[in-house]
PDB file as gemmi writes it, atoms N, CA and C in Angstrom:
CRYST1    1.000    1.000    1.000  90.00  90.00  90.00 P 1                      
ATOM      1  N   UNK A   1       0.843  -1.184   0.000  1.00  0.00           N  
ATOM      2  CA  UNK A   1       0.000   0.000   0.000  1.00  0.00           C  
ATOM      3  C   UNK A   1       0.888   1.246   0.000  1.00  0.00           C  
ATOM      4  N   UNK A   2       0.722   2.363  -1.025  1.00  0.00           N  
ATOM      5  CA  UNK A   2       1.313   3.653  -0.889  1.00  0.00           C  
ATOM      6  C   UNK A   2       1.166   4.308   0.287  1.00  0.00           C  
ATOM      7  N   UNK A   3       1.611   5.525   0.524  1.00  0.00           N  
ATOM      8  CA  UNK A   3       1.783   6.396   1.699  1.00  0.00           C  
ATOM      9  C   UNK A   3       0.438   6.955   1.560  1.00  0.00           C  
ATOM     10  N   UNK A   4       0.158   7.285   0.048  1.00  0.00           N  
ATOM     11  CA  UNK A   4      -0.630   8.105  -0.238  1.00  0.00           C  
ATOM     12  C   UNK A   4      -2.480   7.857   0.322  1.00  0.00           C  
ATOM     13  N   UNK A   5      -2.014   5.966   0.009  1.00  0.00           N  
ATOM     14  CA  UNK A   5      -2.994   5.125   0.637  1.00  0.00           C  
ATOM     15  C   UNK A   5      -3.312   5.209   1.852  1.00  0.00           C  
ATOM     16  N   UNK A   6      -2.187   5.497   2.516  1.00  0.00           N  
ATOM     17  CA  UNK A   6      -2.577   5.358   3.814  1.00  0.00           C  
ATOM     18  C   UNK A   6      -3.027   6.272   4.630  1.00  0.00           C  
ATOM     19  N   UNK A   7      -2.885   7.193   3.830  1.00  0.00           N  
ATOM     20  CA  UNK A   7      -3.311   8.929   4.325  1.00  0.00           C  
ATOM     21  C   UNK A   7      -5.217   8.689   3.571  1.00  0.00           C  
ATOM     22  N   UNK A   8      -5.112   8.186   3.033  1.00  0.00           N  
ATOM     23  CA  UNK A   8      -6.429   8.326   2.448  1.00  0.00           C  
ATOM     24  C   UNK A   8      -7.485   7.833   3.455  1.00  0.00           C  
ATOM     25  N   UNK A   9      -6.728   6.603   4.334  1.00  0.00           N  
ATOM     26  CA  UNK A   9      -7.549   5.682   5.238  1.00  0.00           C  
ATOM     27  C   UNK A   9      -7.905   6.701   6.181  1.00  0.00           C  
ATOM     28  N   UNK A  10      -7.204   7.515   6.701  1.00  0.00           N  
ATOM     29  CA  UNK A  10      -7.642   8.172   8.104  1.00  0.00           C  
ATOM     30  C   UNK A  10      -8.218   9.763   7.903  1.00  0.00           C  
ATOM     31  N   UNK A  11      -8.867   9.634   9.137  1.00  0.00           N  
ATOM     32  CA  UNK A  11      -9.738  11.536   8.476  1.00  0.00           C  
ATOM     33  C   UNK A  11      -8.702  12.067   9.253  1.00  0.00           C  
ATOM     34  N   UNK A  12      -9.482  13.131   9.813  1.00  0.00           N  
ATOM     35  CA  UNK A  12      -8.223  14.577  10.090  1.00  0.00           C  
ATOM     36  C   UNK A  12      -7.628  14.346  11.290  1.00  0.00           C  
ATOM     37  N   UNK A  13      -8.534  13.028  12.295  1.00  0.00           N  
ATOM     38  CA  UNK A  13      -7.900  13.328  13.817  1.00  0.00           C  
ATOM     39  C   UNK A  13      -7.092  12.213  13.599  1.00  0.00           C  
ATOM     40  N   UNK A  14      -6.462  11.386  12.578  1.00  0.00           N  
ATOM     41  CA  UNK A  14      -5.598  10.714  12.303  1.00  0.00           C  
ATOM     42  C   UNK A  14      -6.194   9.257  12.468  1.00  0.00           C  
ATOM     43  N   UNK A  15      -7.353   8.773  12.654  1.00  0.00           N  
ATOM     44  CA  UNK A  15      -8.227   7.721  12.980  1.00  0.00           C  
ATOM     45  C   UNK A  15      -8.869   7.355  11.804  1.00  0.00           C  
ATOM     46  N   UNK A  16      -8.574   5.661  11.898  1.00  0.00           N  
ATOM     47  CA  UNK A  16      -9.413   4.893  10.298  1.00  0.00           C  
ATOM     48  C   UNK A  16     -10.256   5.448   9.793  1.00  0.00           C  
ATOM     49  N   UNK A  17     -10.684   5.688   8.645  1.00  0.00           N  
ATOM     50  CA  UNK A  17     -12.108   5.804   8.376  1.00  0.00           C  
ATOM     51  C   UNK A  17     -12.902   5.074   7.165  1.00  0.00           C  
ATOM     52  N   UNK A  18     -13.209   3.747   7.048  1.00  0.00           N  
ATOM     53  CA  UNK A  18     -13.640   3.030   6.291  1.00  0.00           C  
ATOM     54  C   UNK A  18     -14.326   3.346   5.170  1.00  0.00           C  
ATOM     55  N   UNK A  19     -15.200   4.069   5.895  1.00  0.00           N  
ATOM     56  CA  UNK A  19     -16.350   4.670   4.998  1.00  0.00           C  
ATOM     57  C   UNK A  19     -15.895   5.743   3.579  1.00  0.00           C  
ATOM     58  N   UNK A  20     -15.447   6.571   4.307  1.00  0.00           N  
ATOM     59  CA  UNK A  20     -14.495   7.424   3.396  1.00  0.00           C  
ATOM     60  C   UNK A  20     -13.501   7.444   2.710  1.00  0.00           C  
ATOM     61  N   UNK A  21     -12.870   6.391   2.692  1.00  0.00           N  
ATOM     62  CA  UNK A  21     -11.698   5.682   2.725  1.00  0.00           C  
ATOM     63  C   UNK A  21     -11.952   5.525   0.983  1.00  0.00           C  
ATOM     64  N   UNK A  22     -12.524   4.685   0.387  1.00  0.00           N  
ATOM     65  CA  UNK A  22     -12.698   4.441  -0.805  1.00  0.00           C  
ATOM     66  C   UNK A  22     -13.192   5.434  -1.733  1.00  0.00           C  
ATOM     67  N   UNK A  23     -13.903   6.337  -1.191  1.00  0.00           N  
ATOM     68  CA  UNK A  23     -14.400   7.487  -2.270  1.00  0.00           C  
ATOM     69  C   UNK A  23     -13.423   8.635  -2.477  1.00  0.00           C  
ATOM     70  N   UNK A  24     -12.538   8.663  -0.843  1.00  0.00           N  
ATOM     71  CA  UNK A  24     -11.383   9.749  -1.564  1.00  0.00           C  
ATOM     72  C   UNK A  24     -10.430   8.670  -2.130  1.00  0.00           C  
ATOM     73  N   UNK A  25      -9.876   7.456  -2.326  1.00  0.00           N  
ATOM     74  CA  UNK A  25      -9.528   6.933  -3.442  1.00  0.00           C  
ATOM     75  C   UNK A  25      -9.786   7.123  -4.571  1.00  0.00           C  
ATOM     76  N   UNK A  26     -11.396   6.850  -4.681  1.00  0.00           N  
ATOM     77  CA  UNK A  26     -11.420   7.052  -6.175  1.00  0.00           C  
ATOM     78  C   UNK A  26     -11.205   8.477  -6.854  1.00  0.00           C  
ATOM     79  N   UNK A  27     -11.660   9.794  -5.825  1.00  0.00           N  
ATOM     80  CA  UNK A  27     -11.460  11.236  -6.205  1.00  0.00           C  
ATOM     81  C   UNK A  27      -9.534  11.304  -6.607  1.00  0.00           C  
ATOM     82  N   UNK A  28      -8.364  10.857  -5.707  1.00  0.00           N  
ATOM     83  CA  UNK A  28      -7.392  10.675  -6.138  1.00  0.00           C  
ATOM     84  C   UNK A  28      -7.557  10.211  -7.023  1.00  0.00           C  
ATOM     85  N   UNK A  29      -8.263   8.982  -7.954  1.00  0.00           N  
ATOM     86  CA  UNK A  29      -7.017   8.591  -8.436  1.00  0.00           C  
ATOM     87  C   UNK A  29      -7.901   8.989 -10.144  1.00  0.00           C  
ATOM     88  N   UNK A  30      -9.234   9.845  -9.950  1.00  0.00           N  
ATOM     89  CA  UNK A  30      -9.131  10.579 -11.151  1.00  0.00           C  
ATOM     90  C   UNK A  30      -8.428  11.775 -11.139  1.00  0.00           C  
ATOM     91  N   UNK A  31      -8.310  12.303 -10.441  1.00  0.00           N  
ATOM     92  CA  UNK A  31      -7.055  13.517 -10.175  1.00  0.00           C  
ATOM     93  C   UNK A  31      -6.024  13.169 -11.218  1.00  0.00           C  
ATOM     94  N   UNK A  32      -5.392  12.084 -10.506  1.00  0.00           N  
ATOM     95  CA  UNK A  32      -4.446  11.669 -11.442  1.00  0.00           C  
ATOM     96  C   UNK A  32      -4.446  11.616 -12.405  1.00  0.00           C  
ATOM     97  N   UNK A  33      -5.415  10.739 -13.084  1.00  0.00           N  
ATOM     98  CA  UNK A  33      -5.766  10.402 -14.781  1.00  0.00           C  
ATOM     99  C   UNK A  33      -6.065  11.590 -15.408  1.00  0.00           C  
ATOM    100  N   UNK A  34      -6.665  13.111 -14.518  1.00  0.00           N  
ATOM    101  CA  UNK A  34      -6.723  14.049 -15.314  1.00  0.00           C  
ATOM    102  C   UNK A  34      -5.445  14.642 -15.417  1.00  0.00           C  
ATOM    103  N   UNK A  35      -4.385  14.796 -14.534  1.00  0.00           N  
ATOM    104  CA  UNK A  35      -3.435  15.444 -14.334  1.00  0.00           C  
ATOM    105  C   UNK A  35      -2.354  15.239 -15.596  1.00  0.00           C  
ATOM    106  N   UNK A  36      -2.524  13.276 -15.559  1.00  0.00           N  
ATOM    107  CA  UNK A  36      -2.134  12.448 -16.331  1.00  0.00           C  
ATOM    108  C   UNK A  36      -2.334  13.057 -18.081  1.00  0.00           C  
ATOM    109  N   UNK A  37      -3.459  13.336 -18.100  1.00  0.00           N  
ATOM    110  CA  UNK A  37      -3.516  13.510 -19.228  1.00  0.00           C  
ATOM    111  C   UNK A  37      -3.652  15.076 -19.980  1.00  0.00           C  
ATOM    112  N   UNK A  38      -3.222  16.055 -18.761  1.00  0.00           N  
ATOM    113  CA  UNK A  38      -3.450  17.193 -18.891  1.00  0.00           C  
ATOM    114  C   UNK A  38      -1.756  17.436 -19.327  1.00  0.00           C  
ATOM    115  N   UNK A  39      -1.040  16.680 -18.913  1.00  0.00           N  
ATOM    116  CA  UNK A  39       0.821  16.667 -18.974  1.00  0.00           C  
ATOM    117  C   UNK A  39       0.774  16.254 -20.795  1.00  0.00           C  
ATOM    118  N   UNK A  40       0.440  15.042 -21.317  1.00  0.00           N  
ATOM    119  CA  UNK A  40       0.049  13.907 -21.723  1.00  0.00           C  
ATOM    120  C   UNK A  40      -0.212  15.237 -23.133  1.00  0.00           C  
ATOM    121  N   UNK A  41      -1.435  16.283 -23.318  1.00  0.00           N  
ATOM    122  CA  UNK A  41      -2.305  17.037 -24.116  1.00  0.00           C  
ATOM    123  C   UNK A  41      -0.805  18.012 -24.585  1.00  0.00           C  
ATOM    124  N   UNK A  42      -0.615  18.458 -23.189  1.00  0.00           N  
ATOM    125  CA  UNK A  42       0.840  19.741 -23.544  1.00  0.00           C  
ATOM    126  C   UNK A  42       2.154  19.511 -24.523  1.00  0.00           C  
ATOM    127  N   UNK A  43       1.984  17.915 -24.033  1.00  0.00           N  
ATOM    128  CA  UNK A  43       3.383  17.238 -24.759  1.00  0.00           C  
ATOM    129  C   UNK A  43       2.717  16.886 -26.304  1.00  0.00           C  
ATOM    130  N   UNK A  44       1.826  16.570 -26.214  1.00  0.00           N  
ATOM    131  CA  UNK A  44       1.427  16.228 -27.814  1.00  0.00           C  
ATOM    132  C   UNK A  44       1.121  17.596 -28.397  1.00  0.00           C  
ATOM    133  N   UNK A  45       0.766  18.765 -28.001  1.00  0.00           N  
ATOM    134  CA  UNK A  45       0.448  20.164 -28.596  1.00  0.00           C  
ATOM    135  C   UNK A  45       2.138  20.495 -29.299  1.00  0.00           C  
ATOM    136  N   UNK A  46       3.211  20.478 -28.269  1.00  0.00           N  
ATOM    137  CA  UNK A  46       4.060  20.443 -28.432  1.00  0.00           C  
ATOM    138  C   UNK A  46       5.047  19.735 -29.601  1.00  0.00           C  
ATOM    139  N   UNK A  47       4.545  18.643 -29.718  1.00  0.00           N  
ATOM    140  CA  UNK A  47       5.201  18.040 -30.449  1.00  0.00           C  
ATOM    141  C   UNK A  47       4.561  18.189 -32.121  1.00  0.00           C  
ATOM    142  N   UNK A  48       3.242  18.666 -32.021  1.00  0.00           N  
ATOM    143  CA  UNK A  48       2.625  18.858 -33.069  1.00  0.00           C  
ATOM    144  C   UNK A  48       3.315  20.183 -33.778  1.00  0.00           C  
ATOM    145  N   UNK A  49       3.227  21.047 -32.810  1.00  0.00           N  
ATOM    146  CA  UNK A  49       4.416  22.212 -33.342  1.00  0.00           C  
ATOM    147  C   UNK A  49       5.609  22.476 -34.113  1.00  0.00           C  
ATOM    148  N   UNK A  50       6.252  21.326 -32.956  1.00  0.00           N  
ATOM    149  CA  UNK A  50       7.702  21.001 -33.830  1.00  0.00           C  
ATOM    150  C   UNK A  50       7.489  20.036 -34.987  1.00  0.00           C  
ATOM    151  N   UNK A  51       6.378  18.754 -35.358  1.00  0.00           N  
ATOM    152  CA  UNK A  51       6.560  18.943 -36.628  1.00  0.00           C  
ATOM    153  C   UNK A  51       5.894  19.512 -37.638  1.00  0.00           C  
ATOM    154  N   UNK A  52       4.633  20.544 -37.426  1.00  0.00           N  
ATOM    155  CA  UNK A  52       4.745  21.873 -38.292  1.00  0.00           C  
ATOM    156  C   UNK A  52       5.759  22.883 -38.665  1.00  0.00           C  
ATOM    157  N   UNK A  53       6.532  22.989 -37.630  1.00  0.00           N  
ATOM    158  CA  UNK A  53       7.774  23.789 -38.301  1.00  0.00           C  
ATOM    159  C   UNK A  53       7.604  25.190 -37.380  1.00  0.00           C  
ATOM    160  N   UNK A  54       6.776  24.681 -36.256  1.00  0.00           N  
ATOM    161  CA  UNK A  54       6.394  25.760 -35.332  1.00  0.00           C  
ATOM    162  C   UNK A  54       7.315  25.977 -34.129  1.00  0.00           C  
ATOM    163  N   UNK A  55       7.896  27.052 -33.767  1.00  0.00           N  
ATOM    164  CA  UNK A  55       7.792  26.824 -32.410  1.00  0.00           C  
ATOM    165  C   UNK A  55       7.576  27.864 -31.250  1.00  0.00           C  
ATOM    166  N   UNK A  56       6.833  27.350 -29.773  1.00  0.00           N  
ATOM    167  CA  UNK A  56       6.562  27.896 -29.112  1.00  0.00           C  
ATOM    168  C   UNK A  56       7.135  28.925 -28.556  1.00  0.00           C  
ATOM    169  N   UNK A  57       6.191  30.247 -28.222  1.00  0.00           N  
ATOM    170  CA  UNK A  57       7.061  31.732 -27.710  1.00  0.00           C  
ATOM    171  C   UNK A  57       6.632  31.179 -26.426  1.00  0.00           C  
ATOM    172  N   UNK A  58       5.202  31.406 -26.159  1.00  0.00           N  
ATOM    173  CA  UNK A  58       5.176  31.120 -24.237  1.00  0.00           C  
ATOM    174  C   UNK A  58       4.559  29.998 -24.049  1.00  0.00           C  
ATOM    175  N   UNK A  59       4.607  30.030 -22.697  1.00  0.00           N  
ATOM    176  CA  UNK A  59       4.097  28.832 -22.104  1.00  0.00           C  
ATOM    177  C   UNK A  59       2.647  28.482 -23.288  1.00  0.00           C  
ATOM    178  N   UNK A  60       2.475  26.934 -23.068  1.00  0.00           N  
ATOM    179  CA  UNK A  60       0.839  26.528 -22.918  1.00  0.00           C  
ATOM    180  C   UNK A  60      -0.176  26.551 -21.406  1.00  0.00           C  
ATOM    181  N   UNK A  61      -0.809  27.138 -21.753  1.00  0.00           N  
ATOM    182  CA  UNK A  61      -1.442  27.034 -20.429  1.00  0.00           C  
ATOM    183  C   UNK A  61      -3.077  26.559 -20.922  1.00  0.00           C  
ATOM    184  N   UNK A  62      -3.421  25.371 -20.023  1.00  0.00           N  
ATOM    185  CA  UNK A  62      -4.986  25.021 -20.395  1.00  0.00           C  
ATOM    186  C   UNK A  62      -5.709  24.465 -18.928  1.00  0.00           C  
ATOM    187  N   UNK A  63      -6.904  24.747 -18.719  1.00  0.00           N  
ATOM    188  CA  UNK A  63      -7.853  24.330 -17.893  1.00  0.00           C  
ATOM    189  C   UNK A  63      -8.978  23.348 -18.084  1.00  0.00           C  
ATOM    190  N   UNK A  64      -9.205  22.430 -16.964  1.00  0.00           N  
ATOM    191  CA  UNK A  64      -9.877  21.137 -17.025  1.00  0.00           C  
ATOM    192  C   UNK A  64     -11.295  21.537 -17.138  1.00  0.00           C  
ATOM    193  N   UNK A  65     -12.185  21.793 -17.757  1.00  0.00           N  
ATOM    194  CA  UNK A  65     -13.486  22.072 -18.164  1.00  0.00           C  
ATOM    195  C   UNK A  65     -14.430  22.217 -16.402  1.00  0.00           C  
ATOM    196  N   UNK A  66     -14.171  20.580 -16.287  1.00  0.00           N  
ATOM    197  CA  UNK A  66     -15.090  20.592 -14.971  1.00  0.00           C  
ATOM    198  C   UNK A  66     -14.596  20.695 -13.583  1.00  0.00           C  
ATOM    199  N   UNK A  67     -13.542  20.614 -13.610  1.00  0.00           N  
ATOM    200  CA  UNK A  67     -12.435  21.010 -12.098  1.00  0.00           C  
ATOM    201  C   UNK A  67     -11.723  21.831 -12.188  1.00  0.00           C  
ATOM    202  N   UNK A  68     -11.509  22.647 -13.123  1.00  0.00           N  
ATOM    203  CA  UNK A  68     -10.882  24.291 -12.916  1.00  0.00           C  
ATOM    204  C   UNK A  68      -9.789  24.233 -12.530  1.00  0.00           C  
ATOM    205  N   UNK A  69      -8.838  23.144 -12.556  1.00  0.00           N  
ATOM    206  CA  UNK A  69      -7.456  22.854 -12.618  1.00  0.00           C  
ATOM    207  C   UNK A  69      -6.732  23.120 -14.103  1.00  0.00           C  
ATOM    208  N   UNK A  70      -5.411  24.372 -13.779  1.00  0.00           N  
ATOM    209  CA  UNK A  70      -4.684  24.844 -14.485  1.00  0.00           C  
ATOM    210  C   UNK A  70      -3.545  24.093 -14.557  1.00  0.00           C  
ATOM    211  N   UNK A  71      -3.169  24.255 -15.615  1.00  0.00           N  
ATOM    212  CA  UNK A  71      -1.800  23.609 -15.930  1.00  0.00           C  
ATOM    213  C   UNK A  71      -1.066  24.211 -16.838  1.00  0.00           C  
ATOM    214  N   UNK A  72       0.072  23.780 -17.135  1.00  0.00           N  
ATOM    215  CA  UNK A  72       1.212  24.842 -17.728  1.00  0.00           C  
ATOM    216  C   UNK A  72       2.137  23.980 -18.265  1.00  0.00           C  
TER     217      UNK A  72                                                      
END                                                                             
């Protein structure tokens, strides 16, 4: 089990919490898959550039439609 896991098991006063336990799992671990694929979008924009014959002045910067998470 990750660290990350194990932080997931307990609420705030540092005590199991079963119940909760699995739903902030699953909220991690689409986090991830969006994060995943928000890295994943930049690198392929990128690479589409370089073989147009383009290349980037500034950053890319884009936001997740339904969680308002920025990335760069």
């Amino acid at each position: 089990m990750r660290n990350s896991d194990k932080e997931l098991e307990c609420n705030g006063s540092g005590y199991r919490d079963p119940t909760a336990s699995p739903v902030l799992q699953a909220i991690y671990k689409r986090e991830m898959e969006i994060d995943y694929q928000a890295m994943r979008l930049i690198g392929l924009i990128k690479d589409l550039l370089r073989i147009c014959d383009f290349e980037l002045i500034e950053r890319v910067q884009i936001r997740h439609k339904h969680t308002r998470r920025e990335y760069k």
